[in-house]
N, CA and C atoms of all chains as a GROMACS GRO file, in nm:
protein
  615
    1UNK      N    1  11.493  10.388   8.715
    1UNK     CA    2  11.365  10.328   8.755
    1UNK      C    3  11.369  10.178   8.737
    2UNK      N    4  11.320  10.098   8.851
    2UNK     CA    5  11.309   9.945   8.871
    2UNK      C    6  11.228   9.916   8.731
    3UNK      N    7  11.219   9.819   8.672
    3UNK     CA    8  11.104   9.828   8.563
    3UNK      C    9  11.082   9.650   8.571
    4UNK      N   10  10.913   9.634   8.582
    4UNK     CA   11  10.934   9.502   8.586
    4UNK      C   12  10.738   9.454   8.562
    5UNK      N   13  10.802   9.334   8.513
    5UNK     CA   14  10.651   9.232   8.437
    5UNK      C   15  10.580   9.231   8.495
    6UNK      N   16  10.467   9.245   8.534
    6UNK     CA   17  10.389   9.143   8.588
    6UNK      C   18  10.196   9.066   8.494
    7UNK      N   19  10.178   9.040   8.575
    7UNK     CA   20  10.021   8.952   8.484
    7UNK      C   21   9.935   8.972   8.549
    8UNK      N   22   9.807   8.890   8.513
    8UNK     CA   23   9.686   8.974   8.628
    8UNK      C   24   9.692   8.860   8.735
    9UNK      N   25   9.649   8.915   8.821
    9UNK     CA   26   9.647   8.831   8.981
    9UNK      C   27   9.842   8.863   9.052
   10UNK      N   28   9.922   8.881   8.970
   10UNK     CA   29  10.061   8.871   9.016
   10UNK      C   30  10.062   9.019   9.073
   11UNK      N   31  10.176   9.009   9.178
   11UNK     CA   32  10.164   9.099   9.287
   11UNK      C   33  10.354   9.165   9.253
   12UNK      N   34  10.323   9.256   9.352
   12UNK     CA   35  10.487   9.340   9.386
   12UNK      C   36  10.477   9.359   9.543
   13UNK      N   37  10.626   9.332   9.616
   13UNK     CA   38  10.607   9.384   9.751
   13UNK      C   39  10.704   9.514   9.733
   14UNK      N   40  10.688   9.605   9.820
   14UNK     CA   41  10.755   9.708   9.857
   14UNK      C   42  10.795   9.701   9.980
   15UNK      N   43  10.902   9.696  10.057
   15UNK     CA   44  10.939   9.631  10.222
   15UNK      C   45  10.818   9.536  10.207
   16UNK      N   46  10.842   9.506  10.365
   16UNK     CA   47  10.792   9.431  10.406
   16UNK      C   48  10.592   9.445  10.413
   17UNK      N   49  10.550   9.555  10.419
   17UNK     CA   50  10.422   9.581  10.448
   17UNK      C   51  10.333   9.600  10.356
   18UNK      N   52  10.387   9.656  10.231
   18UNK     CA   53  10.332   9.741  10.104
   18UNK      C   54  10.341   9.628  10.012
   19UNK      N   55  10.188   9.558   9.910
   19UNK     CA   56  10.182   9.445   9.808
   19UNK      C   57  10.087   9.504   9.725
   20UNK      N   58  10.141   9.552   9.595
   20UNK     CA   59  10.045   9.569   9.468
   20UNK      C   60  10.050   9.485   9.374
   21UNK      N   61   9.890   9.462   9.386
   21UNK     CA   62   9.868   9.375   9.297
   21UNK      C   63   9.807   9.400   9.149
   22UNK      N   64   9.824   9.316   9.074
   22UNK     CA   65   9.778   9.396   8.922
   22UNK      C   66   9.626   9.327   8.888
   23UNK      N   67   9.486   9.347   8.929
   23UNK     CA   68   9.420   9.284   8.927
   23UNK      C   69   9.355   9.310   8.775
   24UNK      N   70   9.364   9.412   8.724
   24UNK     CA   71   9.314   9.345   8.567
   24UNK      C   72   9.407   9.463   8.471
   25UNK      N   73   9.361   9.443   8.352
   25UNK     CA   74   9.505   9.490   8.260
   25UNK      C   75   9.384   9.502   8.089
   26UNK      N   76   9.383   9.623   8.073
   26UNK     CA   77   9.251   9.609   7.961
   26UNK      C   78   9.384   9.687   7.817
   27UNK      N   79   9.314   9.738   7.691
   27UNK     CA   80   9.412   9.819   7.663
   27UNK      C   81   9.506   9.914   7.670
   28UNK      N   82   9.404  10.025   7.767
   28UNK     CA   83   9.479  10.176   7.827
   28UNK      C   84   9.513  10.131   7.942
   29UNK      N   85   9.352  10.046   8.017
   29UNK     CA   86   9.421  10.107   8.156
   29UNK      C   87   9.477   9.967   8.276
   30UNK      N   88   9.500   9.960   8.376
   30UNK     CA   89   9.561   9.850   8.470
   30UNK      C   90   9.499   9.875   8.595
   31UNK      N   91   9.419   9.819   8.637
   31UNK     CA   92   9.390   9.821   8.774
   31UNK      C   93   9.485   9.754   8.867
   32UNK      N   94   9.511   9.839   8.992
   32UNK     CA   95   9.555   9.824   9.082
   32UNK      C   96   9.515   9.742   9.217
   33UNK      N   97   9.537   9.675   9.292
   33UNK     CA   98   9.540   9.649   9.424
   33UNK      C   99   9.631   9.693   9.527
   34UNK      N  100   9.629   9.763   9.643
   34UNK     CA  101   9.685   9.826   9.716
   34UNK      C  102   9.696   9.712   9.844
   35UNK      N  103   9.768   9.670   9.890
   35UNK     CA  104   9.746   9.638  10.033
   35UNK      C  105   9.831   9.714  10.119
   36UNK      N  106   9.849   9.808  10.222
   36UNK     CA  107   9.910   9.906  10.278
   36UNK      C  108   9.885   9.900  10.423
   37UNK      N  109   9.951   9.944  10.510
   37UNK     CA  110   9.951   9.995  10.666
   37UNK      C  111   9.808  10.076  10.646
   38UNK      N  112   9.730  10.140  10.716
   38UNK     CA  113   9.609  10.210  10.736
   38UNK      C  114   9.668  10.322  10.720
   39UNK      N  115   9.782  10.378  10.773
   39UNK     CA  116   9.891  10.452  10.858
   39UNK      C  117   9.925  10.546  10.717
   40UNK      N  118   9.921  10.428  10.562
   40UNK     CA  119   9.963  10.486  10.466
   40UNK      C  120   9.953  10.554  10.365
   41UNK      N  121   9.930  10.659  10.392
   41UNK     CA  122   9.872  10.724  10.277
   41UNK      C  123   9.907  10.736  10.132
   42UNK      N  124   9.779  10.645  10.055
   42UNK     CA  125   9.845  10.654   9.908
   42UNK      C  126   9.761  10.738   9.811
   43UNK      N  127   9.801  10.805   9.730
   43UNK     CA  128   9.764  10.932   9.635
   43UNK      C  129   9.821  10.861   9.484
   44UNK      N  130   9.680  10.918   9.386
   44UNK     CA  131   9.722  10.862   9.249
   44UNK      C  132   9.815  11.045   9.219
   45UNK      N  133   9.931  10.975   9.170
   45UNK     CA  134  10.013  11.083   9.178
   45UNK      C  135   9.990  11.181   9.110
   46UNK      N  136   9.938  11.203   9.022
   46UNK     CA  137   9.866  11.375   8.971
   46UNK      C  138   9.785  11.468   9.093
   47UNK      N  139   9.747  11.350   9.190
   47UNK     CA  140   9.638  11.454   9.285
   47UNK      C  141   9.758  11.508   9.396
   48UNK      N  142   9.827  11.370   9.399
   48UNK     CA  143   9.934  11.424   9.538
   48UNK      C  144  10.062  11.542   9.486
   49UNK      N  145  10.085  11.543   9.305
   49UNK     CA  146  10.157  11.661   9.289
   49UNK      C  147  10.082  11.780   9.294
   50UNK      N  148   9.922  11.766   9.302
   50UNK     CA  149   9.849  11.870   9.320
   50UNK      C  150   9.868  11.960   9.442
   51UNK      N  151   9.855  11.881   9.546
   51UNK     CA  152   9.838  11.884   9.641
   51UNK      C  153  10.000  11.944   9.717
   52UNK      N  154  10.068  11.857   9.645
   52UNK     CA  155  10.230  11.939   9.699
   52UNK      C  156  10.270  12.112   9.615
   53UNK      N  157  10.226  12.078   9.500
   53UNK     CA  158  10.214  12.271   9.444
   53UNK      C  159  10.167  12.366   9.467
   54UNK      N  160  10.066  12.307   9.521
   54UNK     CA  161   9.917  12.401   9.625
   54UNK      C  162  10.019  12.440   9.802
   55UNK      N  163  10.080  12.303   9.818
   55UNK     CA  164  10.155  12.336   9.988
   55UNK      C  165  10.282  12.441   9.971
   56UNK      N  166  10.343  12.411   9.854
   56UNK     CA  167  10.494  12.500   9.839
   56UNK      C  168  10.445  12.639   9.784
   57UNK      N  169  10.337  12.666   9.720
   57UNK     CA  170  10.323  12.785   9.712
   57UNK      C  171  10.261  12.875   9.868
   58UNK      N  172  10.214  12.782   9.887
   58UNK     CA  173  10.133  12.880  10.070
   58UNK      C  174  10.246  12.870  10.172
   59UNK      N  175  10.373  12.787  10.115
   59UNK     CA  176  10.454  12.807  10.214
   59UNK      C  177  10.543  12.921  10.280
   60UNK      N  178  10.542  13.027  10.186
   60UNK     CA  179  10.621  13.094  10.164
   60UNK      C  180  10.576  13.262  10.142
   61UNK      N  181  10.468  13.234  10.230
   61UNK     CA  182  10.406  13.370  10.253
   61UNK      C  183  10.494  13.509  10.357
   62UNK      N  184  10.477  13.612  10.336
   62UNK     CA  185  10.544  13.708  10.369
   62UNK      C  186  10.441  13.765  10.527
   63UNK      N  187  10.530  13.784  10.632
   63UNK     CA  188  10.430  13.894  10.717
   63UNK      C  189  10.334  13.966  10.695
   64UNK      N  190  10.382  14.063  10.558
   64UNK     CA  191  10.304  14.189  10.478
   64UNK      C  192  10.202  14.134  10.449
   65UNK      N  193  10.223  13.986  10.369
   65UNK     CA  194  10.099  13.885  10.274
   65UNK      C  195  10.009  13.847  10.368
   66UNK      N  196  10.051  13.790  10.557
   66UNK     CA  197   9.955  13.772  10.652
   66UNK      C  198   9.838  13.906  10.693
   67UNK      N  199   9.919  14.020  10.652
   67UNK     CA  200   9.849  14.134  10.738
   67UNK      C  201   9.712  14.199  10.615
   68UNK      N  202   9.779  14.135  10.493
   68UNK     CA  203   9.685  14.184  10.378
   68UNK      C  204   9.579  14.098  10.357
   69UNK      N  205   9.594  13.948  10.391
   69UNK     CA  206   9.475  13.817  10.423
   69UNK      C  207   9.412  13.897  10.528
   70UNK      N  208   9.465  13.923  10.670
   70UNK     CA  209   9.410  13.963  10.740
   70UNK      C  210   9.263  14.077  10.715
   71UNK      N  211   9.349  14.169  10.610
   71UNK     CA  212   9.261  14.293  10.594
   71UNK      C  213   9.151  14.249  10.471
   72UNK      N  214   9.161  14.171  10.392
   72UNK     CA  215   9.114  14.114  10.269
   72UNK      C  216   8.956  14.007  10.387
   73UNK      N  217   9.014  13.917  10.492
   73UNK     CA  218   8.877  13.878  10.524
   73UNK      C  219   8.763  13.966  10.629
   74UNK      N  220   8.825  14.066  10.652
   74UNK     CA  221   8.754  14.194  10.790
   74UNK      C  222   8.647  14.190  10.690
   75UNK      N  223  11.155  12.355  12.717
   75UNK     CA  224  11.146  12.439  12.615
   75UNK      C  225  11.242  12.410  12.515
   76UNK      N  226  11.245  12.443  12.376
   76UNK     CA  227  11.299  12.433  12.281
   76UNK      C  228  11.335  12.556  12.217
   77UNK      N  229  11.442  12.587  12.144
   77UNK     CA  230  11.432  12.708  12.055
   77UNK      C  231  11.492  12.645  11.946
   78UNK      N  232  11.393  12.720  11.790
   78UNK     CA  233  11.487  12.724  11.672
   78UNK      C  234  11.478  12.859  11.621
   79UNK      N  235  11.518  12.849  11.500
   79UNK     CA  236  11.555  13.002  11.413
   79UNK      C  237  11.462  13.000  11.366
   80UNK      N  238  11.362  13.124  11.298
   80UNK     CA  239  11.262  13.114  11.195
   80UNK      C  240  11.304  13.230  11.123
   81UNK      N  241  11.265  13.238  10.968
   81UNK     CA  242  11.318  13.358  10.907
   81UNK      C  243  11.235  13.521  10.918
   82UNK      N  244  11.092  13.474  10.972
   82UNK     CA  245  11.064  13.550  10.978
   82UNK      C  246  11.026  13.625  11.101
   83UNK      N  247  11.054  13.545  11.226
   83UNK     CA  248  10.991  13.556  11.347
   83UNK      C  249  11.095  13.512  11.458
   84UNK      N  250  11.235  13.534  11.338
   84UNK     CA  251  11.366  13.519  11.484
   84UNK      C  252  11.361  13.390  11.568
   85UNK      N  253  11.446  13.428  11.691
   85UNK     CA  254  11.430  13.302  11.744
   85UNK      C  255  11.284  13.290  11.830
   86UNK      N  256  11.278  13.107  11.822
   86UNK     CA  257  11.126  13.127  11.908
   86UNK      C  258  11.146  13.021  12.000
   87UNK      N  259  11.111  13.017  12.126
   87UNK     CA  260  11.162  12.968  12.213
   87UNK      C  261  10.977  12.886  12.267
   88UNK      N  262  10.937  12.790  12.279
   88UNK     CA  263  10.814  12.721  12.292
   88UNK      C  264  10.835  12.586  12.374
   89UNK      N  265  10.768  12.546  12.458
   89UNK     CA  266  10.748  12.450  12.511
   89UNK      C  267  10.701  12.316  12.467
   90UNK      N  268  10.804  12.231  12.463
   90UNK     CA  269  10.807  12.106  12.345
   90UNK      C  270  10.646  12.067  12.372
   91UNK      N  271  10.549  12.006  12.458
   91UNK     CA  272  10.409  11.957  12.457
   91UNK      C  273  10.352  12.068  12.324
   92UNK      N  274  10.431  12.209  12.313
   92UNK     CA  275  10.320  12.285  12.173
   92UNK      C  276  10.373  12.210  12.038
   93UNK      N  277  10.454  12.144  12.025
   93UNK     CA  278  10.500  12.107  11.934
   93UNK      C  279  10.404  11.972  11.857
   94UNK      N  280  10.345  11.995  11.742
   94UNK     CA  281  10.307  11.944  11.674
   94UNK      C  282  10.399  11.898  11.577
   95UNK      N  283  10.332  11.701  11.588
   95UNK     CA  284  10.400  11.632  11.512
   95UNK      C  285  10.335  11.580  11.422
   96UNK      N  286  10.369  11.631  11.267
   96UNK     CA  287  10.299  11.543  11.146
   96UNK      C  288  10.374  11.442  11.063
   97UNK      N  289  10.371  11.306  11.147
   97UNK     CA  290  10.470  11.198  11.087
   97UNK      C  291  10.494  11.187  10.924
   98UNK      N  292  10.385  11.195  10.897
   98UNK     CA  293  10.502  11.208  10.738
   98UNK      C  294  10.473  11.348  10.680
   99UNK      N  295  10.500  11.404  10.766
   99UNK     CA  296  10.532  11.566  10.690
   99UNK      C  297  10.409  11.637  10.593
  100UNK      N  298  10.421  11.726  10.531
  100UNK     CA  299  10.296  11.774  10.421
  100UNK      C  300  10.345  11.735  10.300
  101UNK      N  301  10.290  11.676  10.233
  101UNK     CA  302  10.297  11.670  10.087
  101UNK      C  303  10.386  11.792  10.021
  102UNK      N  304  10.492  11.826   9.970
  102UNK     CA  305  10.592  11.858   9.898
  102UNK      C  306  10.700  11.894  10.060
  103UNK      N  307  10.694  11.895  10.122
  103UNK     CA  308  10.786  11.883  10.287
  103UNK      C  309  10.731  11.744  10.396
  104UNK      N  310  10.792  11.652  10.331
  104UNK     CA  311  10.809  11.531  10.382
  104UNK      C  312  10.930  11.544  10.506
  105UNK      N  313  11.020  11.600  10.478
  105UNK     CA  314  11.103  11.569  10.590
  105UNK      C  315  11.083  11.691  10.728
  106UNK      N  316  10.979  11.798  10.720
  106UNK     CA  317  10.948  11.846  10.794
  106UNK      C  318  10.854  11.809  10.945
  107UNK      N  319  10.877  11.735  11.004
  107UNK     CA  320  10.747  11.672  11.056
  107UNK      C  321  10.723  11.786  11.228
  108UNK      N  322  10.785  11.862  11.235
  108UNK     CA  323  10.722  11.937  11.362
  108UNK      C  324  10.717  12.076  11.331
  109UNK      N  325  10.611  12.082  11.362
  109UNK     CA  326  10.549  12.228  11.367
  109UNK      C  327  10.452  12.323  11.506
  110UNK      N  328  10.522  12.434  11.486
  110UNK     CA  329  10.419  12.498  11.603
  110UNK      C  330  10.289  12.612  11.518
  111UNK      N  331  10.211  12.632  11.633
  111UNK     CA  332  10.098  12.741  11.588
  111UNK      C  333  10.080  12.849  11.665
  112UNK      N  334  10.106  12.919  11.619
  112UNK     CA  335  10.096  13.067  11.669
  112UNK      C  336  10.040  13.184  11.603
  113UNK      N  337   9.974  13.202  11.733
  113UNK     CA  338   9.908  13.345  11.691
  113UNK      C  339   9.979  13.464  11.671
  114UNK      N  340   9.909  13.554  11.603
  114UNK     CA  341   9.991  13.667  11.528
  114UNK      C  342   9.906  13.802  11.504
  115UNK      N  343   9.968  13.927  11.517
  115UNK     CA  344   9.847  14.026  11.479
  115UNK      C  345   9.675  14.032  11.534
  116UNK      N  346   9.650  13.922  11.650
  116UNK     CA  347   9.556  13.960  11.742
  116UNK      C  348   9.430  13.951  11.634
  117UNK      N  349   9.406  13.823  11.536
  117UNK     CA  350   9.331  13.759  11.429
  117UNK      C  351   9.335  13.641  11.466
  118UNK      N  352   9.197  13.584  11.374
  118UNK     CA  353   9.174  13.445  11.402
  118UNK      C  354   9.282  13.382  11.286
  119UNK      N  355   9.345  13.443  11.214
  119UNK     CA  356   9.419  13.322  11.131
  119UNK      C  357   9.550  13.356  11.211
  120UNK      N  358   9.669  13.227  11.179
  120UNK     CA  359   9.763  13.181  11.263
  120UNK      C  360   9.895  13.160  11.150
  121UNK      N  361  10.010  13.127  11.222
  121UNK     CA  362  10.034  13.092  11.108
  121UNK      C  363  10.128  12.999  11.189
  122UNK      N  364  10.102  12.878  11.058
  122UNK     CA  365  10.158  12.726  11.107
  122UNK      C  366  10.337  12.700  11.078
  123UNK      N  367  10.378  12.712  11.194
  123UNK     CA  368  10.543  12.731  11.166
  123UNK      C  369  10.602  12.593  11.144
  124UNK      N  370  10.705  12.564  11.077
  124UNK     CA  371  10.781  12.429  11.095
  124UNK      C  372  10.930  12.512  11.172
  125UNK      N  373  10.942  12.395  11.271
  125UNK     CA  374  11.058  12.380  11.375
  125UNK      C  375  11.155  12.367  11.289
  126UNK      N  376  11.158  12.269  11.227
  126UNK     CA  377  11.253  12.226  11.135
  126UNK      C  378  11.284  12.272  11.019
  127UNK      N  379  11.228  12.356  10.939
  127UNK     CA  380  11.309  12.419  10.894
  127UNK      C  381  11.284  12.614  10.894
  128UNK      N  382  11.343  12.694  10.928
  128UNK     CA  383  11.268  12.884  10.905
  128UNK      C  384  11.256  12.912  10.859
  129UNK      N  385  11.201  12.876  10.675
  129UNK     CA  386  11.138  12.954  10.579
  129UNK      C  387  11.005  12.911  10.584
  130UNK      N  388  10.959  12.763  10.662
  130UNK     CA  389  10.846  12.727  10.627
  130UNK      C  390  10.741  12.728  10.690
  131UNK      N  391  10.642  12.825  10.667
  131UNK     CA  392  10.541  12.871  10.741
  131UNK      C  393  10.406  12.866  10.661
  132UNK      N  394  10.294  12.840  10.692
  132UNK     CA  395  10.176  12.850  10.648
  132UNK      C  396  10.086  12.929  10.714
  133UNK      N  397   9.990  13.022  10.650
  133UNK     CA  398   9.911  13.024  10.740
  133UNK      C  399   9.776  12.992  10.758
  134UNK      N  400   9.700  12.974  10.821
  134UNK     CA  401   9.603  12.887  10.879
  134UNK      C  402   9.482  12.945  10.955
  135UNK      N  403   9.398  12.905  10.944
  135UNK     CA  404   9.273  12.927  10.993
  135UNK      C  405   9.114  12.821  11.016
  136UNK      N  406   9.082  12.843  11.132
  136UNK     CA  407   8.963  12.776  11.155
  136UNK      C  408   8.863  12.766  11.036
  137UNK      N  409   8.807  12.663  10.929
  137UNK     CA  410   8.747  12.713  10.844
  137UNK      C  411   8.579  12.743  10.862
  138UNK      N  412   8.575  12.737  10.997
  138UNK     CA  413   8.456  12.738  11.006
  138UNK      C  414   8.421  12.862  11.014
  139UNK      N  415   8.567  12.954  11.068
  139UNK     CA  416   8.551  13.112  11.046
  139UNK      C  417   8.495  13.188  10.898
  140UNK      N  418   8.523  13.113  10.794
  140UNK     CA  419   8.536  13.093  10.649
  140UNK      C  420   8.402  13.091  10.590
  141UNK      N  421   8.395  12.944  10.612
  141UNK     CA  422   8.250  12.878  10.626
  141UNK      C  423   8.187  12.815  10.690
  142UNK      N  424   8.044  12.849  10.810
  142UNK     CA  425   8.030  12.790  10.896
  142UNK      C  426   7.968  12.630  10.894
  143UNK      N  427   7.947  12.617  10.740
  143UNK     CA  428   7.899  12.472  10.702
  143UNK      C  429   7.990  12.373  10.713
  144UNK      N  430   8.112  12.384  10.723
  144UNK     CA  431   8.250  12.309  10.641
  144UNK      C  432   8.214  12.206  10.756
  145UNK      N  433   8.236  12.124  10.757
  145UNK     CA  434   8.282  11.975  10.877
  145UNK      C  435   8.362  11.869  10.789
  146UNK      N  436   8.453  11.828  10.863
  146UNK     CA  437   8.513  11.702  10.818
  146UNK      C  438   8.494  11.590  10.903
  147UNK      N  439   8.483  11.456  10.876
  147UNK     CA  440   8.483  11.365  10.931
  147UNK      C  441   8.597  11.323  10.918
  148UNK      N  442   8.713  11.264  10.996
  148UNK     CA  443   8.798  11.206  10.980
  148UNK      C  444   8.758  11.025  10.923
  149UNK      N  445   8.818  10.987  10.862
  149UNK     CA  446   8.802  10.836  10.830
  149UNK      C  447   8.881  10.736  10.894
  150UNK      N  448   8.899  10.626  10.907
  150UNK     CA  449   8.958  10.566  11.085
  150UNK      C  450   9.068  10.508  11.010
  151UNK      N  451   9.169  10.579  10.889
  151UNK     CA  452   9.353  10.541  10.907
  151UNK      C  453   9.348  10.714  10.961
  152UNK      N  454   9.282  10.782  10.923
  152UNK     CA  455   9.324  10.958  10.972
  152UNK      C  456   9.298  10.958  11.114
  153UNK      N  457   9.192  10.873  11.162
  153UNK     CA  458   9.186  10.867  11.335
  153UNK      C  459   9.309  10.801  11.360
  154UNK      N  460   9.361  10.659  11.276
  154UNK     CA  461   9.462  10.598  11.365
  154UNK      C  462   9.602  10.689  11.339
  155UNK      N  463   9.544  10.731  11.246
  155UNK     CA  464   9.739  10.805  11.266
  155UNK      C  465   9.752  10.950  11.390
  156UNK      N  466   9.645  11.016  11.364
  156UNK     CA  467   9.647  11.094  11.495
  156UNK      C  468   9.619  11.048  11.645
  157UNK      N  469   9.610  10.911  11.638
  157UNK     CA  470   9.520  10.823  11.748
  157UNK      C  471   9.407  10.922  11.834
  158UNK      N  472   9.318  10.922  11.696
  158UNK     CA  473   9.248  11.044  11.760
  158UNK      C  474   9.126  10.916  11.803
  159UNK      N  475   9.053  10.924  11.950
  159UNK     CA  476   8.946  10.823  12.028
  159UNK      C  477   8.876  10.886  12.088
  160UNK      N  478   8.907  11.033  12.128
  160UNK     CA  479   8.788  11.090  12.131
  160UNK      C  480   8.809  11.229  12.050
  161UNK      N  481   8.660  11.216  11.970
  161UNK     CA  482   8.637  11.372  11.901
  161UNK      C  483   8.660  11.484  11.955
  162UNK      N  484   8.641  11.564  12.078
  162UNK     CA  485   8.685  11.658  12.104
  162UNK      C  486   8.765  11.700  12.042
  163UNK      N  487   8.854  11.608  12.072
  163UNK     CA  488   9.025  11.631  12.040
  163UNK      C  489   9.034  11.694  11.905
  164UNK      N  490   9.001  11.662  11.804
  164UNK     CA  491   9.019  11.698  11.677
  164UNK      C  492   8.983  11.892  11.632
  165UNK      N  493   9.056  11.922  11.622
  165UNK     CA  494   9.078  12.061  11.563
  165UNK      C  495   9.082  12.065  11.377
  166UNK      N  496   9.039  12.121  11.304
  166UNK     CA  497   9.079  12.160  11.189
  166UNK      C  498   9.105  12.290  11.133
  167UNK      N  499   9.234  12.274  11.060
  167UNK     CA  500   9.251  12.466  11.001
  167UNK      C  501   9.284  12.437  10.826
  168UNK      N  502   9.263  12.482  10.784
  168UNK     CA  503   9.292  12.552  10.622
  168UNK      C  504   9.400  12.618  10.604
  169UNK      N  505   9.471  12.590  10.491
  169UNK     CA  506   9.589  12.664  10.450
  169UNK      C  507   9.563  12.799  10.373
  170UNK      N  508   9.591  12.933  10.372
  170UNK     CA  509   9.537  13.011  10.288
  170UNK      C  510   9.653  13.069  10.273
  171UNK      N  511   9.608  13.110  10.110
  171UNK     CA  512   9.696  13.216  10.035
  171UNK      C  513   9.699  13.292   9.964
  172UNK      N  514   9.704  13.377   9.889
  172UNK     CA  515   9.714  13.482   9.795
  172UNK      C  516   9.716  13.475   9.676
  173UNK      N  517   9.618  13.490   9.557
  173UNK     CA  518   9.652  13.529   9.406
  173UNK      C  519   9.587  13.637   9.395
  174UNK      N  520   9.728  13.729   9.357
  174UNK     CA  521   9.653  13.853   9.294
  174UNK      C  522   9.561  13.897   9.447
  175UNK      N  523   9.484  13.958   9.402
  175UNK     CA  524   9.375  14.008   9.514
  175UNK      C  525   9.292  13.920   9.594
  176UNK      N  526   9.281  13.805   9.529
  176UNK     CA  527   9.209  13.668   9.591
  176UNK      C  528   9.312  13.589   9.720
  177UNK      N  529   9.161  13.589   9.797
  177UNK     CA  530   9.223  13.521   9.883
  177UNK      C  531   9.182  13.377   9.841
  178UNK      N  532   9.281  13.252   9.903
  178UNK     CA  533   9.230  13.128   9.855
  178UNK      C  534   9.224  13.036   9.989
  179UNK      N  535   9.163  13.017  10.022
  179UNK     CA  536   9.145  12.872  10.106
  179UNK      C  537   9.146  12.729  10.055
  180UNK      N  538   9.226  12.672  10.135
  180UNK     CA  539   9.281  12.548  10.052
  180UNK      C  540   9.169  12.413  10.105
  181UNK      N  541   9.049  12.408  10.101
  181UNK     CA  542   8.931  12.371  10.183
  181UNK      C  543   8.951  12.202  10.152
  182UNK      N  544   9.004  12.172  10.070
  182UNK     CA  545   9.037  12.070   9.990
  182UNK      C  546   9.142  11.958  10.054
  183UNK      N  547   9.220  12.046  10.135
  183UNK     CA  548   9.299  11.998  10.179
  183UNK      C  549   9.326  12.000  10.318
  184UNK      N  550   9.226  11.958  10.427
  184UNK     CA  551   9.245  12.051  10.544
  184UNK      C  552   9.347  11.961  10.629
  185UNK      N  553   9.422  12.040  10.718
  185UNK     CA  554   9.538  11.971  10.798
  185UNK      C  555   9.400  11.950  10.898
  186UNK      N  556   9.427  11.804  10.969
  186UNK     CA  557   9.343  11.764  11.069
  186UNK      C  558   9.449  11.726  11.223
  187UNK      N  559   9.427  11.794  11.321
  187UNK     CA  560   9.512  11.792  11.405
  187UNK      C  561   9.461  11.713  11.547
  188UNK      N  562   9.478  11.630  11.631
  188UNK     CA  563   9.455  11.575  11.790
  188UNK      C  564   9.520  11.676  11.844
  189UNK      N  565   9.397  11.745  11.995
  189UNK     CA  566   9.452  11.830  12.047
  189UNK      C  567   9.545  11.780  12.174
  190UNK      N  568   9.508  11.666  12.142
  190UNK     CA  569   9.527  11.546  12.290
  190UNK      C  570   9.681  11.520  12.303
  191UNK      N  571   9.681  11.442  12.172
  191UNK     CA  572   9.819  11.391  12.139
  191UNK      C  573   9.913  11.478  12.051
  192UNK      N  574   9.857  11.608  12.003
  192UNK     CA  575   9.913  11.708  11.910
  192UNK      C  576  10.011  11.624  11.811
  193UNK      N  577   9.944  11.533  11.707
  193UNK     CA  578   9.973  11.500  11.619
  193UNK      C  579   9.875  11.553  11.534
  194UNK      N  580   9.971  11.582  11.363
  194UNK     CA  581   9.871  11.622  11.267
  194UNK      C  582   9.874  11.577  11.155
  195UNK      N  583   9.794  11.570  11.031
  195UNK     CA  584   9.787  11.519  10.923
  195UNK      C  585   9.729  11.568  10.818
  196UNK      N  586   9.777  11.610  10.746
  196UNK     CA  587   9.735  11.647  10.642
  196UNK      C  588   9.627  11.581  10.512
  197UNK      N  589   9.471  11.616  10.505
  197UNK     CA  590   9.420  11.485  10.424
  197UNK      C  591   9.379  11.539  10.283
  198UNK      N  592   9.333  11.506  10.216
  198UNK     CA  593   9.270  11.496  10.101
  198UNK      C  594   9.128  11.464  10.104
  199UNK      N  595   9.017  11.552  10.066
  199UNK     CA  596   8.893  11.534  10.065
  199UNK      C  597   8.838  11.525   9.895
  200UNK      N  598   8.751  11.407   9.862
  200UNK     CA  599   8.765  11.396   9.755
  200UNK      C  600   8.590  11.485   9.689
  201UNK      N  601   8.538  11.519   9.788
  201UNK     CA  602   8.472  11.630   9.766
  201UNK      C  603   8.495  11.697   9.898
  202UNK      N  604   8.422  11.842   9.883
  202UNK     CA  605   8.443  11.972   9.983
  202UNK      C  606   8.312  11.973  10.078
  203UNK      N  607   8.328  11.956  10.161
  203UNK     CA  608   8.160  11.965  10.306
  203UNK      C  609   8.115  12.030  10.307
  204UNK      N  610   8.131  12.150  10.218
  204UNK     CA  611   8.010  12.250  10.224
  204UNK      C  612   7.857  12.215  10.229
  205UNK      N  613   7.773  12.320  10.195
  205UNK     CA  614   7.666  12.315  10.196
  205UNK      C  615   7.612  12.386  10.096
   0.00000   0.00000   0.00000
């Protein structure tokens, strides 16, 4: 992992498009600034691993498992 | 037309315009980005295939079948990435699945699709539209 300083108002680029900025810095916590494509979707990462454990489990449903949803909403 | 392998549904042979494209993939299948929808068993739920790879299938449903309150508004980076400009276009389905005896709808998370441009996206609602 990159690991690196920054202060309040000081920024990070990621390529060319992606700039976070560190706009304040208290004891626990650090606020963020995002500047991003519209295009980009950003997730505070506890919700987006949520969200990927929730997709890999429904991925992998069986025929049998469709026909029993099926009979489960009649 | 196109054909790939699926594991559960053999080969499937579909006409590339059905092919749905979700540029950056679903959240834990990023590198998956095309998928078809097909009906199955003569029901309103479907199940959402990826081209790219044949284990990965979801299945899916109108949630309004579910709940007829549900609406989503798309917010305008989810319009620009589907270049969705006119509403019509917009379709939404739910991922559902199984615990135990429960069925679960994933209402939380609905894939939002252009029927126009058959691009799709997967969003995050930070509350649920019910009623």
């Amino acid at each position: 992992m990159l690991v690196l300083t920054r202060k309040i108002s000081e920024s990070i680029k990621i390529g060319d498009d992606i700039t976070i900025t560190v706009i304040d810095i208290n004891a626990t916590h650090v606020k963020l600034g995002i500047d991003a494509p519209s295009v980009q979707k950003i997730y505070r990462k506890e919700l987006y691993d949520k969200i990927k454990s929730e997709n890999i489990l429904a991925s992998a449903l069986t025929v049998d498992e469709f026909v029993k949803i099926k009979e489960a909403l009649k | 037309m196109i054909s790939f392998q699926t594991s559960r549904f053999g080969l499937i042979e579909v006409a590339e315009e059905k092919i749905i494209y979700f540029a950056e993939g679903l959240p834990g299948f990023p590198m998956i980005k095309r998928y078809i929808l097909m009906d199955y068993k003569d029901t309103a739920l479907k199940w959402l295939q990826a081209v790219d790879d044949p284990d990965v299938a979801f299945i899916v449903v109108e949630p309004s079948l579910l709940n007829p309150d549900y609406r989503v508004s798309p917010d305008d980076s989810t319009k620009t990435i589907l270049n969705l400009t006119n509403d019509d276009d917009l379709a939404v389905l739910v991922i559902i699945r199984r615990e135990g005896d429960q069925v679960i709808a994933n209402f939380q998370c609905p894939l939002l699709l252009n029927a126009g441009t058959m691009r799709g996206v997967q969003v995050y609602l930070d509350t649920i539209p019910v009623s």
